[in-house]
C-alpha positions in Angstrom: 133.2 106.4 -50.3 136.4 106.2 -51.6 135.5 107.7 -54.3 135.6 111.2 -52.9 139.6 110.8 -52.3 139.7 110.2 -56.2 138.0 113.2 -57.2 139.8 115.4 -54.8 142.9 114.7 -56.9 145.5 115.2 -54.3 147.1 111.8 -55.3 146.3 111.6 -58.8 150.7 111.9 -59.7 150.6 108.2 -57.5 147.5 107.2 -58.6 148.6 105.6 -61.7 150.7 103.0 -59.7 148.0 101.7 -58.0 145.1 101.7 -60.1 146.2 98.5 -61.5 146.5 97.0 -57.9 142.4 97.5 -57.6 139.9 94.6 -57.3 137.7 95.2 -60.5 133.9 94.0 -61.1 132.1 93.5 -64.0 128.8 95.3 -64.5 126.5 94.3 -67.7 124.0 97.1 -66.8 126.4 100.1 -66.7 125.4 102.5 -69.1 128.8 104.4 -70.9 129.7 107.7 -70.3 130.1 110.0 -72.8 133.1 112.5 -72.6 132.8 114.9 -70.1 129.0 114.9 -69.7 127.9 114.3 -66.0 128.0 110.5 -65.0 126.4 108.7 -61.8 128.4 106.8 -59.7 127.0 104.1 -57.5 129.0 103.8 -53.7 128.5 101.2 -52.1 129.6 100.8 -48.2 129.7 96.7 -47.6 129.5 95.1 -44.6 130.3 92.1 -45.4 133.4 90.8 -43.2 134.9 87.7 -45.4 138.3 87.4 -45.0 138.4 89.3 -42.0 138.3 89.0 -38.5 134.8 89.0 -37.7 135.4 89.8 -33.8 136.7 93.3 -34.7 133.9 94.2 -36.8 130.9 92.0 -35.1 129.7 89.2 -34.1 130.8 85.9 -35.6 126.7 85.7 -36.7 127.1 88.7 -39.0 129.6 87.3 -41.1 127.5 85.1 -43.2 126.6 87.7 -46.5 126.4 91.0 -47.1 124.9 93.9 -47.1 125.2 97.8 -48.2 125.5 99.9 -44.7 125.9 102.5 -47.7 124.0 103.6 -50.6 125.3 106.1 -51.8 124.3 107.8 -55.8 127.1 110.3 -56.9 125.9 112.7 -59.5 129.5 114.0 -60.6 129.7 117.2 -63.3 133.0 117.9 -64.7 132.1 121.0 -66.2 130.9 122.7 -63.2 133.4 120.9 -61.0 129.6 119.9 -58.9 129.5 116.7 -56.8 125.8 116.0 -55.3 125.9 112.8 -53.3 121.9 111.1 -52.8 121.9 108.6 -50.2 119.0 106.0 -50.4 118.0 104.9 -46.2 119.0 101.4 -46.2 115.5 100.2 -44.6 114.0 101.8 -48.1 111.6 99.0 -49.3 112.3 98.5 -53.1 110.7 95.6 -55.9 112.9 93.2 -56.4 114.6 91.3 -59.6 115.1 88.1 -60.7 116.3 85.3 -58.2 116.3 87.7 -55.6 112.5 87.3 -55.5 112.6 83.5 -54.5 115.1 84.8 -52.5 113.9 88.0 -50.6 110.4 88.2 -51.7 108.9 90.8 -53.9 109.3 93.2 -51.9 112.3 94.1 -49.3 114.7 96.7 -48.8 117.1 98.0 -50.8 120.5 96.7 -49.1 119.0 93.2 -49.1 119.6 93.0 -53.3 123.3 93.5 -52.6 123.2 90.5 -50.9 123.1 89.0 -55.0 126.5 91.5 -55.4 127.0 94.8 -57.0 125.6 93.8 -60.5 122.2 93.1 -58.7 122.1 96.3 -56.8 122.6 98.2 -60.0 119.8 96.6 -61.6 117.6 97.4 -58.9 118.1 101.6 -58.7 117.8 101.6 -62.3 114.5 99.5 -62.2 113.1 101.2 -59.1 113.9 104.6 -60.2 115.0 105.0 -63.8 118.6 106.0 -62.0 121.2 105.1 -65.2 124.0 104.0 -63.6 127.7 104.6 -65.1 130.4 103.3 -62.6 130.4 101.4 -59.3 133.1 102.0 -56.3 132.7 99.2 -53.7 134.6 99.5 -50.1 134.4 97.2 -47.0 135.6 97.8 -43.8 138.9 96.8 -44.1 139.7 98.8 -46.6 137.5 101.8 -45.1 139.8 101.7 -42.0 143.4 100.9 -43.9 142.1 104.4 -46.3 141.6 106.4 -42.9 144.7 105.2 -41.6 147.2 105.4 -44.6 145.9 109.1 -45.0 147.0 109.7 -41.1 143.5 109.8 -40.1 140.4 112.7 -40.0 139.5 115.2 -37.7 136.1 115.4 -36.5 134.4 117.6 -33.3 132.4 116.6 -30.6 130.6 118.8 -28.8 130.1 116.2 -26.6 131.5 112.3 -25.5 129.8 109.6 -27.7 129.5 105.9 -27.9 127.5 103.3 -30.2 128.3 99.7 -29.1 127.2 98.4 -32.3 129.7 100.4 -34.1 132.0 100.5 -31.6 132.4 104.5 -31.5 133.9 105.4 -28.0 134.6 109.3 -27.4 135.4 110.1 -24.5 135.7 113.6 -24.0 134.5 116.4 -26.3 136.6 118.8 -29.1 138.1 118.7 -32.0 140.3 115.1 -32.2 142.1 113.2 -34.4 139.9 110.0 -35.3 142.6 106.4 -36.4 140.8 103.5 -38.7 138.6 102.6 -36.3 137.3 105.2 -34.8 136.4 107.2 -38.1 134.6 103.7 -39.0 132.6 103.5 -35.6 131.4 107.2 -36.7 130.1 106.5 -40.3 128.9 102.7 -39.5 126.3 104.6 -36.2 123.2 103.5 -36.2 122.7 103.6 -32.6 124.6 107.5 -31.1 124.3 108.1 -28.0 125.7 111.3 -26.7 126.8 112.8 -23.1 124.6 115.8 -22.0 123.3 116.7 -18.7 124.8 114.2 -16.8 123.6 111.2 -18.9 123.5 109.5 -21.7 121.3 110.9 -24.2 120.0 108.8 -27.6 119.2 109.9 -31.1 116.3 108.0 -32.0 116.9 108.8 -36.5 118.8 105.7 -36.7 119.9 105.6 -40.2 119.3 108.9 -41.2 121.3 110.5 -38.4 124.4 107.8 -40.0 123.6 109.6 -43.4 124.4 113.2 -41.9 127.6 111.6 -39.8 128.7 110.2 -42.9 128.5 113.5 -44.5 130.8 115.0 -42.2 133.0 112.1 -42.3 133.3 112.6 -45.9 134.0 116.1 -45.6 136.5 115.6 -43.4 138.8 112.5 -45.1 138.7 115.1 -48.4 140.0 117.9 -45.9 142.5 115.4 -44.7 143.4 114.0 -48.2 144.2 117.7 -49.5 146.5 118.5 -46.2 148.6 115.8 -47.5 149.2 117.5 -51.6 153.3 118.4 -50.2 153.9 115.4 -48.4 154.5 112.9 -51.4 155.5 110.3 -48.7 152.3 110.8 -47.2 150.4 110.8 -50.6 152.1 107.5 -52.1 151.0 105.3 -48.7 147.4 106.8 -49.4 147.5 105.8 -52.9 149.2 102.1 -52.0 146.0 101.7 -50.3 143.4 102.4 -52.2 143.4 98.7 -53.1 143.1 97.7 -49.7 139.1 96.2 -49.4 137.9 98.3 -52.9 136.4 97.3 -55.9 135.3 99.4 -59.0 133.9 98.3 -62.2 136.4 97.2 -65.1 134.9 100.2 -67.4 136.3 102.7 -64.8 139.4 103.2 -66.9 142.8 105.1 -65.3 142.7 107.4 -68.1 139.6 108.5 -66.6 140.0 108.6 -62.8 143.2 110.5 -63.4 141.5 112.9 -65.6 138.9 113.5 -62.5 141.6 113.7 -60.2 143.1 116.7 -62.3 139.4 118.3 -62.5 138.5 118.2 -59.4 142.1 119.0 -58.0 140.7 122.5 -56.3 137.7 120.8 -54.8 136.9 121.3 -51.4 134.8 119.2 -48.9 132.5 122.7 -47.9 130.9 122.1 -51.6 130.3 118.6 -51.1 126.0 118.7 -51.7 124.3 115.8 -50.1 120.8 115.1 -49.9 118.6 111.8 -48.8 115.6 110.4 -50.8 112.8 111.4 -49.2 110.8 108.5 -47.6 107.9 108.0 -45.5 107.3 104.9 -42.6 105.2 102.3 -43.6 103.2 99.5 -41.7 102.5 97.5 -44.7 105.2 95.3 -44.7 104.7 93.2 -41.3 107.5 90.7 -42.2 109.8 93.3 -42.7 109.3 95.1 -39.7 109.9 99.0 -39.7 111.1 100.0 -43.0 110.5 103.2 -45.4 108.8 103.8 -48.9 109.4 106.8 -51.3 107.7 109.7 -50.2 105.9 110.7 -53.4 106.0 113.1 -55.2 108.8 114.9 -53.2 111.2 111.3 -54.0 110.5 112.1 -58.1 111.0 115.4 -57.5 114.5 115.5 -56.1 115.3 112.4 -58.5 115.0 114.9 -61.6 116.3 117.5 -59.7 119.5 115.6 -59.6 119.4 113.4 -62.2 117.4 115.3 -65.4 116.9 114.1 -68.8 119.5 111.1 -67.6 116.1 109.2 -65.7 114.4 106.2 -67.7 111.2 105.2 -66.9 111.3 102.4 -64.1 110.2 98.8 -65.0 109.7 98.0 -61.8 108.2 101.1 -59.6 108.9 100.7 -55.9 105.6 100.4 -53.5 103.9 103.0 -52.2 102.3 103.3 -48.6 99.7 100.9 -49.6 102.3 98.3 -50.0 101.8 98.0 -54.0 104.2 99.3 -56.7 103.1 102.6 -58.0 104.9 104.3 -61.2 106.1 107.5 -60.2 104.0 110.9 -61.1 105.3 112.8 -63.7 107.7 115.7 -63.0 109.5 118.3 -65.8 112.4 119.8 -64.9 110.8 122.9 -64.3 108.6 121.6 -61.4 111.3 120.1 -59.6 113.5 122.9 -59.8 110.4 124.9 -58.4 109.1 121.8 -55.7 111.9 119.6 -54.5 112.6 119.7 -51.1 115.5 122.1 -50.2 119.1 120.1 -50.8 121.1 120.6 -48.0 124.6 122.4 -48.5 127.5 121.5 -46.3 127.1 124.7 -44.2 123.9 123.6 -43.2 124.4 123.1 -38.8 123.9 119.2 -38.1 122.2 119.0 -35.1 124.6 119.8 -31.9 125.4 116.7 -30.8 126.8 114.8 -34.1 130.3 115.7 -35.1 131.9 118.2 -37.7 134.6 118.6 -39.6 137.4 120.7 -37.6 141.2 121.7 -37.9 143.4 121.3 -35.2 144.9 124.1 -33.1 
């Protein structure tokens, strides 16, 4: 996610300074970007909790691993100045590679391979769905909450209280409030939202995809905050001292280039954020997975060359279908998809009433 602050480019005079501070991975399967054509970043949301204290972010069982609470595929333009952000569920069932098969079995979901690391994960998209990948930003929750802090926090509204005791959201009254580290966390980590309405407690049942849409607003909102910040250089050099704080990116992401986004994409504003899901269908044929998801085809191929174009390779190893086997996607030109993908959702699209928005304070 952090990301997004990059390419807003409110920081980019401090960035410098800091971009040597940054954790940096190593990614053999990264595919180079040519200058100034559109590039695909991978974002990747871990949970894993090494290092930190596991009572503040879950149980002391949950910090064995990882996983990716986010998947996130960032289709970046420069010359259009156009972000489209596909998020892949987390319960998607994908094949998977190498040891991971011993490991995980042929088939599991798609947050399981980053339990191999980052390099894994990107092998996986690309061989699941021809998805060339050309830099990775990694954040955990640390550094999710000391990002949200240092920028003095995001505003979100809630048209009513909410809680999620998994996450550890906890609103208590409705409106538009200021949300610290932890809070703004508790919003993109829900799984589990329940909301106050009628006299009680009320539940959305979409699980992950309702944290997809919250995270959209979330996002929305930190680039909202970011830019409020563009006078305040005080302001702006704690956000950028932070950036370091729980992030990784991939050594090829050079500062040349990041600062050259953040001058790009200076002007950009959260309301032209596009965000879209893979579209995915349940599916009973994994019993030792339990409920999990499987591309919804052809609608999944559609909206992948919708996005992605002439940039897709053919997969080497198709996820499974309904039936439970690997299927090679159907063949879709550009035209078709233009003409058949599902409808990409714009950030003026209403959420459904009860999950928060983006707001200014009075």
């Amino acid at each position: 996610m952090i990301v997004a602050l990059v390419l807003v480019g409110a920081g980019y005079i401090f960035l410098q300074r800091s971009i040597d501070s940054i954790n940096k991975l190593h990614v053999n399967d990264e595919v180079a970007v040519q200058n100034g054509a559109p590039f695909t970043v991978l974002v990747i949301g871990s949970d894993s909790r090494v290092g930190e204290n596991a009572a503040e972010f879950g149980s002391v069982a949950e910090v064995a691993g990882q996983r990716s609470d986010v998947v996130q595929l960032w289709r970046v333009t420069p010359s259009t100045k156009q972000v489209q952000v596909l998020s892949i569920p987390r319960d998607t069932v994908v094949s998977m590679l190498g040891n991971d098969v011993s490991q995980y079995g042929t088939y599991n979901r798609v947050n399981t391979s980053f339990g191999s690391g980052a390099a894994q994960l990107v092998r996986t998209i690309t061989a699941n769905f021809g998805i060339q990948i050309n830099h990775v930003v990694e954040i955990d929750f640390a550094g999710f909450q000391d990002a949200v802090t240092a920028v003095g926090g995001v505003y979100l509204d809630f048209n009513y209280p909410a809680k999620d005791a998994y996450s550890g959201l906890d609103i208590t009254a409705p409106g538009c409030q200021l949300l610290g580290g932890a809070q703004a966390l508790g919003v993109a980590r829900s799984r589990h939202y329940y909301y106050y309405e009628d006299g009680e407690w009320q539940y959305d049942g979409t699980s992950d995809f309702g944290r997809i849409q919250r995270q959209d607003a979330f996002l929305r909102s930190l680039i909202a905050a970011v830019k409020s910040k563009e006078t305040n250089p005080i302001a702006l050099a704690r956000f950028a001292g932070s950036l370091h704080e729980g992030l990784e990116i991939d050594d090829g992401f050079s500062a040349g280039e990041l600062i050259g986004l953040a001058e790009t994409y200076h002007s950009f504003n959260g309301n032209d954020l596009v965000s879209q899901t893979l579209p995915t269908e349940d599916s009973s044929a994994f019993p030792d997975l339990g409920e999990v998801l499987v591309a919804d085809q052809p609608a999944a191929q559609q909206m992948l060359v919708s996005i992605f174009g002439s940039s897709l390779i053919a997969p080497t190893n198709p996820p499974p279908g309904a039936n439970g086997y690997a299927e090679a996607p159907p063949t879709v030109s550009p035209t078709t998809a233009a003409a058949g993908a599902p409808t990409i959702t714009p950030a003026t699209t209403p959420p459904p009433s009860f999950d928060p928005t983006p707001c200014t304070p009075g």
